[in-house]
FIZAZA-670060 format. One record per residue: residue in one letter; z, x negated, y negated of N, C-alpha, C in turn. Coordinates in steps of 0.05 Angstrom, whole numbers. Atoms other than C-alpha are relative to their C-alpha. Layout:
RORO resn    npz    npx    npy   capz   capx   capy    cpz    cpx    cpy
RORO    a      Z      X      Y      Z      X      Y      Z      X      Y
...
END
This chain:
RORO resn    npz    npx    npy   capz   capx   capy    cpz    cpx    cpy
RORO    x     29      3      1   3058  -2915  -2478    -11     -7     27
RORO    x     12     16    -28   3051  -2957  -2408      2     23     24
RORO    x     -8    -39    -11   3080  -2884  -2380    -19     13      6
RORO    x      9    -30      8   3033  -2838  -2408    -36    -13     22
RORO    x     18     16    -16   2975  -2890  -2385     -6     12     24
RORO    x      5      3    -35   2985  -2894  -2312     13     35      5
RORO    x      4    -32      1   3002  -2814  -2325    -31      4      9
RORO    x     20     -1      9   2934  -2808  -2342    -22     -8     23
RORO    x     22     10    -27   2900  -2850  -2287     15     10     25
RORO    x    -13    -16    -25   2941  -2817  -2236    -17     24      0
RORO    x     27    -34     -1   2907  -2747  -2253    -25     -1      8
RORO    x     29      3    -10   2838  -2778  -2253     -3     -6     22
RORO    x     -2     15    -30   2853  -2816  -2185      3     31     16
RORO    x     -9    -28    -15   2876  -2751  -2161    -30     18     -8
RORO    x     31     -9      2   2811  -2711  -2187    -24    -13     11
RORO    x     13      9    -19   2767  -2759  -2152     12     -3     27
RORO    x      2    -13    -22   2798  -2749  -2102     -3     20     27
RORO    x      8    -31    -13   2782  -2681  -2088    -27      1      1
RORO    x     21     -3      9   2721  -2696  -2110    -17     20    -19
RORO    x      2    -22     26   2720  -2660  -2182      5    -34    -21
RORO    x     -7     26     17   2697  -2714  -2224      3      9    -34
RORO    x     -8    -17     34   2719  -2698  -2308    -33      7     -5
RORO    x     18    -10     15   2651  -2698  -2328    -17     30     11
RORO    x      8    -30    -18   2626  -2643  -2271      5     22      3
RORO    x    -31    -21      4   2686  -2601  -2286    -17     28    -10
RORO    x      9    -23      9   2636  -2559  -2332    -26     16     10
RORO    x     31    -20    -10   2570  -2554  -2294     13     15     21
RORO    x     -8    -11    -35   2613  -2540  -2221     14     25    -14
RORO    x    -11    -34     13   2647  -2477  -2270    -27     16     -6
RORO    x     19    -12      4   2582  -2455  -2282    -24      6     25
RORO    x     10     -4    -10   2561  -2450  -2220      5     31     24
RORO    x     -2    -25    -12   2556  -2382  -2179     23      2     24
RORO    x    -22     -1    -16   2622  -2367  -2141     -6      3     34
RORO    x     10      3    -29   2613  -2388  -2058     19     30     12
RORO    x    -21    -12    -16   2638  -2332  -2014     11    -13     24
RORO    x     -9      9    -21   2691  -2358  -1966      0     16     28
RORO    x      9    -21    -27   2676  -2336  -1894     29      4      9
RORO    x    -19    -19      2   2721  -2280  -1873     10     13    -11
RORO    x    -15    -14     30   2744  -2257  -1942    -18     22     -6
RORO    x     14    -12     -7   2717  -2192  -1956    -11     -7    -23
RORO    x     19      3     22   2655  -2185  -2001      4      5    -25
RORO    x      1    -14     16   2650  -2178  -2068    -23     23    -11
RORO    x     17    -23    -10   2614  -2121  -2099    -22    -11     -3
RORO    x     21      7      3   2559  -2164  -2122    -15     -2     34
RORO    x      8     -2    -19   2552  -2176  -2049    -12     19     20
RORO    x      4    -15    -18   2552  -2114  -2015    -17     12     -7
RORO    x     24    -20      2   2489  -2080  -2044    -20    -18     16
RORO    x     11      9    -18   2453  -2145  -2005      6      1     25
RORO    x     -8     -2    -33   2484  -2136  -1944      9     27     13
RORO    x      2    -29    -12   2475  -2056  -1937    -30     -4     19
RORO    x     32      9    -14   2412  -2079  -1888      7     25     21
RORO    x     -4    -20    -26   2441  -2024  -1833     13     21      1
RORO    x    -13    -23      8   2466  -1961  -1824     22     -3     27
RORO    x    -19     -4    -18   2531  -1942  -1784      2     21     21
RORO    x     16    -23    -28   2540  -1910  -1722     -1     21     -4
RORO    x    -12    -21      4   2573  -1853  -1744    -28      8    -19
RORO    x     15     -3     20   2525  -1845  -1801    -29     10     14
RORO    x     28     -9    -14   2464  -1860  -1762     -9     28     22
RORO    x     -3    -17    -25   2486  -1813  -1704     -5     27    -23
RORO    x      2    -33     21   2496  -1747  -1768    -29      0    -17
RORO    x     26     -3     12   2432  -1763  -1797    -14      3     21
RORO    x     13     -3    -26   2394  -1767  -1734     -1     26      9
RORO    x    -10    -30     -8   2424  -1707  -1715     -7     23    -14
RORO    x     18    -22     22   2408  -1665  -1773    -20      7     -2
RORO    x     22     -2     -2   2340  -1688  -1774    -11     16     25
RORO    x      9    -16    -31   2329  -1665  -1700     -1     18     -4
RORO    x     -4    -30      2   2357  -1599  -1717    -25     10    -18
RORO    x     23     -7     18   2309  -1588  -1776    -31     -3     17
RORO    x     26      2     -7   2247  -1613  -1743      1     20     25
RORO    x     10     -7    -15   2254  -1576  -1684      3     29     -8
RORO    x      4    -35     14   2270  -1509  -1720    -28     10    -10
RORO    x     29     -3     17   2202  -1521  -1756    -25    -13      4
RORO    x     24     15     -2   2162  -1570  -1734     -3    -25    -30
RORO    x     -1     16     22   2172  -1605  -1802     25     -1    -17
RORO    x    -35      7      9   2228  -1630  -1841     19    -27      8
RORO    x    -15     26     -3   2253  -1689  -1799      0    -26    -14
RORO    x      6     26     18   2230  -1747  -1838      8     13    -25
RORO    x    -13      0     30   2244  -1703  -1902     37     -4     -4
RORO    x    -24      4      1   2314  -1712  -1885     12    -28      6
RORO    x    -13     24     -6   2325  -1771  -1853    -14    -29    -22
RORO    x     10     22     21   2284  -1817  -1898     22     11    -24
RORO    x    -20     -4     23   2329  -1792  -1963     25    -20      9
RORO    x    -36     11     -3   2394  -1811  -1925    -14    -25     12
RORO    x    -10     31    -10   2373  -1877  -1892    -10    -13    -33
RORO    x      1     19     31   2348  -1895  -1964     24     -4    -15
RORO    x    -28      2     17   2413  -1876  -1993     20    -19      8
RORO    x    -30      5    -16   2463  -1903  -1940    -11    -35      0
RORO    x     -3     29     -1   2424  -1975  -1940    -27    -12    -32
RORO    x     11     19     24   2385  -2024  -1995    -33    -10     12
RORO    x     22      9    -11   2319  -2037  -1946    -15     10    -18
RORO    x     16    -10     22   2255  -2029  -1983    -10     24     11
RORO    x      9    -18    -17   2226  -1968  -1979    -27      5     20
RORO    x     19      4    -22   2166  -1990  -1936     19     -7     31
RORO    x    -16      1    -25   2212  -2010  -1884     18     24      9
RORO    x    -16    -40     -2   2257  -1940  -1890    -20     19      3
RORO    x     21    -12     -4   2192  -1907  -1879      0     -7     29
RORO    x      6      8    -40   2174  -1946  -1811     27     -2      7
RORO    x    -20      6    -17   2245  -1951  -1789      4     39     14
RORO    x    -18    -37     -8   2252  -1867  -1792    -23      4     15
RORO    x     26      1    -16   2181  -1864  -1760      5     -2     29
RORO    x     -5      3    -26   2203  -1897  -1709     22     19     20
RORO    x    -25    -17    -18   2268  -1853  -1687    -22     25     -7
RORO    x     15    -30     -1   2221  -1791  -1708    -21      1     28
RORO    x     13      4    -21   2178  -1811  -1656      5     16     27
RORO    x    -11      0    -31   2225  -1807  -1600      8     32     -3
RORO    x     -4    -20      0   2247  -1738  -1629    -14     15      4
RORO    x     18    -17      1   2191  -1707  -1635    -18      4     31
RORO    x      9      4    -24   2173  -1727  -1560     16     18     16
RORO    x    -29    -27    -12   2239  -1676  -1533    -13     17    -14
RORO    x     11    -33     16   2207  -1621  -1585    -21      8     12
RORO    x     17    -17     -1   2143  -1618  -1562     -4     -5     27
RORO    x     -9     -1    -27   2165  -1628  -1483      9     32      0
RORO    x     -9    -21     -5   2203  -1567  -1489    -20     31    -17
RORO    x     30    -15      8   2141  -1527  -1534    -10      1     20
RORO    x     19      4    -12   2102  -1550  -1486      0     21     28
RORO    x    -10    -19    -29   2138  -1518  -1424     -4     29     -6
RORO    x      1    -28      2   2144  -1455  -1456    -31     20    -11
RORO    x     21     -2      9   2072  -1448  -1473    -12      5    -25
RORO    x     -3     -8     39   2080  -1447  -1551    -17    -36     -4
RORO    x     17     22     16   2025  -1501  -1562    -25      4      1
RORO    x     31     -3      8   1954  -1501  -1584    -11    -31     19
RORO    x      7     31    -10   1931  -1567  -1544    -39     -8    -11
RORO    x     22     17      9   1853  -1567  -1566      1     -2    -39
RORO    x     -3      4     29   1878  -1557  -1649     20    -21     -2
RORO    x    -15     25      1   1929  -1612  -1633    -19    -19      5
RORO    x     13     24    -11   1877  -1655  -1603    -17     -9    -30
RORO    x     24     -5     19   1830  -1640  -1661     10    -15    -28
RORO    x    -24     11     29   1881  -1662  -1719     12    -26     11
RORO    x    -17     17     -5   1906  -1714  -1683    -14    -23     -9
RORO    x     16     33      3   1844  -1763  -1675     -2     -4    -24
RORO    x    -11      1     31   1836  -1760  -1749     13    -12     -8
RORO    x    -26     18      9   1906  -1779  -1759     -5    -34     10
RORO    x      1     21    -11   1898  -1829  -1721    -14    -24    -12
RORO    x     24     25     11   1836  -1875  -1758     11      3    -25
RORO    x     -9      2     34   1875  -1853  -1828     27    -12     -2
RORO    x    -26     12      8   1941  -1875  -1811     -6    -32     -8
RORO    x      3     25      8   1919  -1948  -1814     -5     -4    -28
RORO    x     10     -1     23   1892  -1936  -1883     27     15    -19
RORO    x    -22     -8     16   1957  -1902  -1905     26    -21      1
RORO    x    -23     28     -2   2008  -1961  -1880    -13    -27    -23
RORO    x     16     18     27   1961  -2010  -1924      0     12    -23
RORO    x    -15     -3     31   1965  -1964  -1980     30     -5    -12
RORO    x    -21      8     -4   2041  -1965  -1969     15    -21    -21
RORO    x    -13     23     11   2048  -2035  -1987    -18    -20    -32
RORO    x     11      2     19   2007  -2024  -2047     15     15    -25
RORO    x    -20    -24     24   2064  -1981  -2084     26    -17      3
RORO    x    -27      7      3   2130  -2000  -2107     10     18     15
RORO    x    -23     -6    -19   2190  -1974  -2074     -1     36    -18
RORO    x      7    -29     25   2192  -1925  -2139    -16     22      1
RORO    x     29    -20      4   2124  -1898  -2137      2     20     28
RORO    x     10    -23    -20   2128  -1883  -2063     19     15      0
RORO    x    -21    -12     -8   2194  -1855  -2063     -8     34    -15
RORO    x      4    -25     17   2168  -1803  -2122    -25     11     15
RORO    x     24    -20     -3   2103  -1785  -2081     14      9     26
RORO    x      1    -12    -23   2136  -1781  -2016     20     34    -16
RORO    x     -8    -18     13   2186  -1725  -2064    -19     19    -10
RORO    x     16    -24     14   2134  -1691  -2105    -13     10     29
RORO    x     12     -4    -34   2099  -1687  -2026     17     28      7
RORO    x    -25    -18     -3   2164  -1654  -2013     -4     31    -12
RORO    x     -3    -24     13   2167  -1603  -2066    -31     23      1
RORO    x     34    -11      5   2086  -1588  -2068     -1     21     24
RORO    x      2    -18    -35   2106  -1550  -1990     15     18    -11
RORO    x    -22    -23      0   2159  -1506  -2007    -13     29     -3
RORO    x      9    -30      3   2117  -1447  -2038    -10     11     22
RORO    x     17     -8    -25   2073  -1442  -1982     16      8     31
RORO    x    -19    -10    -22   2132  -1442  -1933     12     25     -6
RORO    x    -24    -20      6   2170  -1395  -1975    -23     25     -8
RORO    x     15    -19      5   2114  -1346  -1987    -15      2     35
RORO    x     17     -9    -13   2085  -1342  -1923     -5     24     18
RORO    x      7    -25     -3   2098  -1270  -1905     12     22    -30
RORO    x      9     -8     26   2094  -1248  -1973    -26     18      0
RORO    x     28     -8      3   2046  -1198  -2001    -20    -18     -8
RORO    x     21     15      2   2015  -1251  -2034    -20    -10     19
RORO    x     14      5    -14   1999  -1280  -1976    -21     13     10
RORO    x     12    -28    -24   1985  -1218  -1933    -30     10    -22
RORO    x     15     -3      8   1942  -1202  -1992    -39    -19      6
RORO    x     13     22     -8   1906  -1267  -1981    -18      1     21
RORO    x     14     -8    -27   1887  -1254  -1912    -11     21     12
RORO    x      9    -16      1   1871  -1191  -1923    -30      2    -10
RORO    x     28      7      2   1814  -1213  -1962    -19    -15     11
RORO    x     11     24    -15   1797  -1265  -1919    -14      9     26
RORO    x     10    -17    -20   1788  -1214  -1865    -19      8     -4
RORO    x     26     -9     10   1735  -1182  -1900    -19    -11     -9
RORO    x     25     27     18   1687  -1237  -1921     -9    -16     26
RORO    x     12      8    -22   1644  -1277  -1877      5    -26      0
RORO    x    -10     33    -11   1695  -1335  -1857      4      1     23
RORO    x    -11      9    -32   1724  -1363  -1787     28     15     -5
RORO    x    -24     -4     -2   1784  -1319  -1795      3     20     21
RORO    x     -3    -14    -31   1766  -1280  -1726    -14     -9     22
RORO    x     21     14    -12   1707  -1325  -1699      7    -17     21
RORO    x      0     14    -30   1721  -1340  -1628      1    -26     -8
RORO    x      8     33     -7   1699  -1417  -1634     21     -9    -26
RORO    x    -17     20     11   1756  -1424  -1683     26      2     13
RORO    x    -25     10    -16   1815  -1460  -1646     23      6      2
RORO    x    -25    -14      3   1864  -1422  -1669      5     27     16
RORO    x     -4    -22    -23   1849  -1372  -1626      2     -1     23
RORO    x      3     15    -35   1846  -1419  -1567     40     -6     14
RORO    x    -25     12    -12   1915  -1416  -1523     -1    -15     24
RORO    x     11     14    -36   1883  -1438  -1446    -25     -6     -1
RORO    x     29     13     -1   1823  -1447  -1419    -18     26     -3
RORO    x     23    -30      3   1792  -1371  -1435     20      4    -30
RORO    x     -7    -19     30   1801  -1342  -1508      6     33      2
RORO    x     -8    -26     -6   1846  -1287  -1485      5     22    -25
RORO    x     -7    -10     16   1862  -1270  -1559    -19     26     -6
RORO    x     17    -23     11   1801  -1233  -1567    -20     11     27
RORO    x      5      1    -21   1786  -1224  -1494    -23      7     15
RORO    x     23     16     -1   1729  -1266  -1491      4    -19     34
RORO    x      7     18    -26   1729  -1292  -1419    -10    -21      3
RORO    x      8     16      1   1684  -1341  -1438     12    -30      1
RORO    x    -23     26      1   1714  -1416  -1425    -12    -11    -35
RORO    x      7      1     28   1714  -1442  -1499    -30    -30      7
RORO    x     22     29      8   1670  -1520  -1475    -23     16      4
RORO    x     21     -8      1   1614  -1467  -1448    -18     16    -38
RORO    x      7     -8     20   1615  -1431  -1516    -10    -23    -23
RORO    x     -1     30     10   1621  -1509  -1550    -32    -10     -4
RORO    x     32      7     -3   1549  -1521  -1513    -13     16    -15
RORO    x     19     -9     17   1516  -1462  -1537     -5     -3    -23
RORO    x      2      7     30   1535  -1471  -1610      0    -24     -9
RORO    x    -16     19      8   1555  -1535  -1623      4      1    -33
RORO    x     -1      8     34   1542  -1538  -1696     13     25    -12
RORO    x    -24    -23     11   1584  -1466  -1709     20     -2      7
RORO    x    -24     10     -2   1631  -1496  -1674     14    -28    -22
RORO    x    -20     12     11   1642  -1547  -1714      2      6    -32
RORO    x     -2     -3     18   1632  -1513  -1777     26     18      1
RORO    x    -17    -12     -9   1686  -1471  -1750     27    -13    -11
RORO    x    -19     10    -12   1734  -1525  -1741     -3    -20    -29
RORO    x     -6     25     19   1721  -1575  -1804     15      1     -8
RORO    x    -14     -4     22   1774  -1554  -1841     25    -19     20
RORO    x    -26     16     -7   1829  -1582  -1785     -3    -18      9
RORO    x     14     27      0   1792  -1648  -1780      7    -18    -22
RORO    x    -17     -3     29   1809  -1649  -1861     23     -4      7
RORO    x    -30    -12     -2   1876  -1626  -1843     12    -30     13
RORO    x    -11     23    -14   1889  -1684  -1797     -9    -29     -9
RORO    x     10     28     10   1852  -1747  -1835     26      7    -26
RORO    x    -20     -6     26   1904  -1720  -1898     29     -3     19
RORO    x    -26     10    -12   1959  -1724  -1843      6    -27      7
RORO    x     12     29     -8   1945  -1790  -1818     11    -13    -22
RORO    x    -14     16      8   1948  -1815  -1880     20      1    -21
RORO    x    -21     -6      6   2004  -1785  -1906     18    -12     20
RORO    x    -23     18    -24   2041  -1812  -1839      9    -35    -11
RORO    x      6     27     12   2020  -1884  -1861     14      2    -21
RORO    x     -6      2     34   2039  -1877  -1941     25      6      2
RORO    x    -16     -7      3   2098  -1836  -1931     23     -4     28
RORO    x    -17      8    -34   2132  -1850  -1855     14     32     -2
RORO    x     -7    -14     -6   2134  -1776  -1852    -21     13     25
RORO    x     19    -18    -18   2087  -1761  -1799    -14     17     -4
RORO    x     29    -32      5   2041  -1715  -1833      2     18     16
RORO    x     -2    -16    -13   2077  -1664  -1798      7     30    -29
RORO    x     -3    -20     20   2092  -1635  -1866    -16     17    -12
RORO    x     22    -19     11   2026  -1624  -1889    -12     20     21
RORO    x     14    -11    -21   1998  -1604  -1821     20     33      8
RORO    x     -8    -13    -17   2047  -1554  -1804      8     29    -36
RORO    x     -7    -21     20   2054  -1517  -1879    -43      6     -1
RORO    x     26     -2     -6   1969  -1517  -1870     -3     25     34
RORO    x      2    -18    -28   1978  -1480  -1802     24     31     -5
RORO    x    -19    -26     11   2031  -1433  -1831    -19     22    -13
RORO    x     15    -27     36   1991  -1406  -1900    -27      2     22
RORO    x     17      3     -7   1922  -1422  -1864      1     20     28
RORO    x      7     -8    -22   1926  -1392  -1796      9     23      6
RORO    x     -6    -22     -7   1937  -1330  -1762     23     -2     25
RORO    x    -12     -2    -26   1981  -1365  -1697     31      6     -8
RORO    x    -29     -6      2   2052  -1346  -1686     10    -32    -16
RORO    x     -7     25     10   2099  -1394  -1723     21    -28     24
RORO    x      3     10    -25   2124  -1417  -1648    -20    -18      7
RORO    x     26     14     -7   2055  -1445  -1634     -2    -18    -11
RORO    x      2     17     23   2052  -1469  -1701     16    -27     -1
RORO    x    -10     17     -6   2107  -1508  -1686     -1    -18     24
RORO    x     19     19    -30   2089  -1540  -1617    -13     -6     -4
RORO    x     21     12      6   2023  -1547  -1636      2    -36    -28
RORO    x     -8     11     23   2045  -1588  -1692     17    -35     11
RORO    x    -16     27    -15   2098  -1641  -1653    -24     -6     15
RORO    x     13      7    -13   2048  -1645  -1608    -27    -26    -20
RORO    x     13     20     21   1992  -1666  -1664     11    -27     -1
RORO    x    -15     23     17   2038  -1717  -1686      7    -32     10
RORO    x     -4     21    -27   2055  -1760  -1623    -11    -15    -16
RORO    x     21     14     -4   1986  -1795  -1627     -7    -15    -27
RORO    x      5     19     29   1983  -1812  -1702     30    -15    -16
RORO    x    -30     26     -3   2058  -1836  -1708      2    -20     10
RORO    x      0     24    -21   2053  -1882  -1646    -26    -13    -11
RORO    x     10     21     11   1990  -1908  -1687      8    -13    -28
RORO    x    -14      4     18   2032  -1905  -1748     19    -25      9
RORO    x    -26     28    -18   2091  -1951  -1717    -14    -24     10
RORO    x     21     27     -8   2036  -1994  -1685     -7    -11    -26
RORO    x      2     11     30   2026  -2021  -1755     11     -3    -10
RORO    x    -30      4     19   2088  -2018  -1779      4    -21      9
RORO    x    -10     22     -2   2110  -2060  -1733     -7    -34     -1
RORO    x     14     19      2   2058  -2109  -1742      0    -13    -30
RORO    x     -2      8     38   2071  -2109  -1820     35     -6      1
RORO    x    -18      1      7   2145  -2117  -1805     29     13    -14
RORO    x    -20    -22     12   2168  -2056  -1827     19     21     19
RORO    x    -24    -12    -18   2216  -2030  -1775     21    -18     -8
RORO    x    -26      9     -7   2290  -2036  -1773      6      6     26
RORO    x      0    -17    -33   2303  -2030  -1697     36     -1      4
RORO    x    -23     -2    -12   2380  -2037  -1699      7     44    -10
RORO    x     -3    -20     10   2376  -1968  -1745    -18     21      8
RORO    x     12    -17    -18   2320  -1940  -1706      9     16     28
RORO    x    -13      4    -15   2356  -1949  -1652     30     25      2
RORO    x    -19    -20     11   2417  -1903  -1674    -13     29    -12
RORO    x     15    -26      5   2372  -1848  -1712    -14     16     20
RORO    x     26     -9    -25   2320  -1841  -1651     21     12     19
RORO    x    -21     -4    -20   2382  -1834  -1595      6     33    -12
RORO    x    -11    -29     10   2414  -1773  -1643    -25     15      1
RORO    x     32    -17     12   2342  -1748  -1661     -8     12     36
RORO    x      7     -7    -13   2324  -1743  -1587     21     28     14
RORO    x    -24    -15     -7   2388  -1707  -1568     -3     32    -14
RORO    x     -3    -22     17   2382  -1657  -1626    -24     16     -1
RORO    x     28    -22    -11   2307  -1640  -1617      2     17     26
RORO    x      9    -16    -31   2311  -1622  -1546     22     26     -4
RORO    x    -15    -34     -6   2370  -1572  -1546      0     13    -23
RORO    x     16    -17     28   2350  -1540  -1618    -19     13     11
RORO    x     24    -21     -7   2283  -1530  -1586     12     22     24
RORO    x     -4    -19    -16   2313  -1499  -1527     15     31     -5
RORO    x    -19    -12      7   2362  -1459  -1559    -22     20    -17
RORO    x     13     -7     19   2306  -1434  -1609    -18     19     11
RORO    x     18    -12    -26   2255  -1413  -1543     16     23      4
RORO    x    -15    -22    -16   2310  -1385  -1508      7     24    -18
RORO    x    -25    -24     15   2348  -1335  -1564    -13     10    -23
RORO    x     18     -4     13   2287  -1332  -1612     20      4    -26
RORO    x     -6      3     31   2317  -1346  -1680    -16     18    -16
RORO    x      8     -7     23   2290  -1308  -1735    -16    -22    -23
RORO    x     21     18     12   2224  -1337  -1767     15     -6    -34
RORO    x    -11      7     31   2258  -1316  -1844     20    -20     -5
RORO    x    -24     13      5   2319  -1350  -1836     -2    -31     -1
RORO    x      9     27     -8   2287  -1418  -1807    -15    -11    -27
RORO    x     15      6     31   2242  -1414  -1871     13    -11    -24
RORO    x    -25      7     20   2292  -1407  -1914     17    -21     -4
RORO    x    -14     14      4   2336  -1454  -1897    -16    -31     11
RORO    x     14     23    -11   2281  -1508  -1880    -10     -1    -30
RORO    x      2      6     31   2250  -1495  -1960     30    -12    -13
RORO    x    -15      6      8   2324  -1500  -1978      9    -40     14
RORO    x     -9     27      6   2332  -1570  -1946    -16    -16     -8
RORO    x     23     13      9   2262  -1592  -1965     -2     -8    -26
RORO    x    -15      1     24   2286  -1582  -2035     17    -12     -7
RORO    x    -19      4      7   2346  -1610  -2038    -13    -37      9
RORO    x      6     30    -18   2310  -1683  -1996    -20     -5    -22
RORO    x     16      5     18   2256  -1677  -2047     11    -10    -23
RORO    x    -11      7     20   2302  -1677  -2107     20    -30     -9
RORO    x    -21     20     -8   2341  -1735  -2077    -21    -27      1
RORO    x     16     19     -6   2279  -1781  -2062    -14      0    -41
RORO    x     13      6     30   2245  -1770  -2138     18    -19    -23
RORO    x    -16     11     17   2311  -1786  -2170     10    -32     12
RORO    x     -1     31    -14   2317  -1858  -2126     -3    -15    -12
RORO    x     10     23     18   2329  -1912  -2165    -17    -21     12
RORO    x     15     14     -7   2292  -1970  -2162      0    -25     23
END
């Protein structure tokens, strides 16, 4: 009996000594398991601590995106937003401004090398840009007015809503389209619309005239001329803001179906647009906190790399407009289908 005793108080002496007193025994089991530092995670852990993407990762997404955007002018954000959503757990307001930010830098090599080769519109970029510009603020505040959910399904349905218009756009339908458009009393040959402007004389229809003297005479046909890519660019803007795709998607499937310029131009003109309402896009982001800059950082580097020699490669050896189409609806599709289905 005197045995079992001092058995007995031995254990307890020993349990306070570890500091595991009997009665604590059942709340300290009920309490959430500590991870010991250096041990690897468990899985509960690792969906909080996907905050970044890897190099390797960041570097093939980056890279991709480049390629796409500079084939088209649009596409980079539809790609790279899908995969940095997938590969990390950030919300998607911050996966928005983080890809923004590397699109940025890419799209700065695309429309450098446009620019040289004289495949840009510079007064229908200027014209879409300011626009963007006073709507992106109003699209980063809507932003953080949507769940992660909601935006992920608009920036997707966004996605899918382009495809026809890319994939039809030398189609009879189209051709039909513009055929009627030719014959009716719109701006679809009217000097003072911008689309016909490549320098400083409107050689297209060779009008000598410098376009600011024609500007004075009319002003007000000029700008009935031109409302529509004023529209075009307040809807990009704040699509840049809402979606951290740069409203290069809408602007540049609007300059496709809509216009008469080569799809070259289309594309230069387009990166170019974009600069000015991204860099006020990002200026808000980063003021709301929504950049990742270690993952910016990695996307933007590949992205710059992959724009510039795409575009060059694209100038120099002239790709085939169908093929670029094609396989720019085909990944637009496949980034669309990937962002709707995003869990929560």
């Amino acid at each position: 009996m005197l045995c079992s005793r001092l058995r007995l108080r031995g254990v307890s002496a020993l349990r306070y000594h570890h500091g595991v007193r009997p009665s604590a025994r059942a709340s300290a089991s009920r309490l959430p398991p500590k991870r010991v530092f250096g041990s690897s995670p468990k899985p509960q852990d690792v969906k909080t601590s996907r905050g970044d993407v890897s190099l390797v990762m960041g570097f093939a997404a980056g890279g991709f995106a480049g390629v796409v955007s500079a084939l088209s002018g649009v596409g980079g954000g539809m790609v790279l937003i899908p995969a940095v959503a997938k590969m990390t757990t950030m919300p998607m307001q911050t996966v928005n401004g983080t890809c923004l930010g590397g699109l940025t830098a890419g799209a700065t090599a695309g429309a450098w090398n446009y620019s040289q080769a004289d495949s840009c519109n510079y007064p229908l970029a200027l014209l879409t840009s300011i626009p963007a510009i006073v709507f992106a603020r109003a699209g980063v505040k809507a932003a953080h007015s949507f769940s992660s959910k909601t935006l992920s399904s608009i920036v997707g349905f966004g996605m899918l809503a382009s495809v026809p218009l890319i994939v039809l756009k030398n189609s009879e339908f189209m051709a039909n389209l513009r055929s009627k458009s030719d014959n009716g009393d719109d701006d679809s040959s009217n000097p003072l619309d911008l689309q016909y402007h490549s320098s400083n004389a409107l050689v297209a229809h060779g009008n000598t005239t410098p376009l600011t003297d024609m500007i004075a005479q009319d002003p007000l046909a000029f700008a009935a001329a031109n409302a529509r890519y004023v529209v075009v660019g307040a809807l990009a803007g704040f699509i840049s803001g809402l979606c951290g795709i740069g409203g290069s998607m809408f602007t540049t499937t609007y300059l496709t179906a809509g216009t008469d310029m080569p799809q070259s131009i289309v594309v230069g003109t387009t990166l170019v647009s974009v600069l000015p309402m991204a860099m006020s896009a990002n200026y808000f982001n980063y003021k709301n906190k929504s950049i990742h800059f270690p993952t910016a950082l990695k996307v933007g580097s590949s992205l710059v790399v992959a724009t510039y020699f795409t575009s060059k490669y694209i100038l120099q050896y002239k790709v085939p407009e169908d093929i670029l189409r094609a396989v720019l609806a085909t990944t637009i599709s496949a980034a669309a289908i990937a962002m709707i289905r995003r869990p929560i």
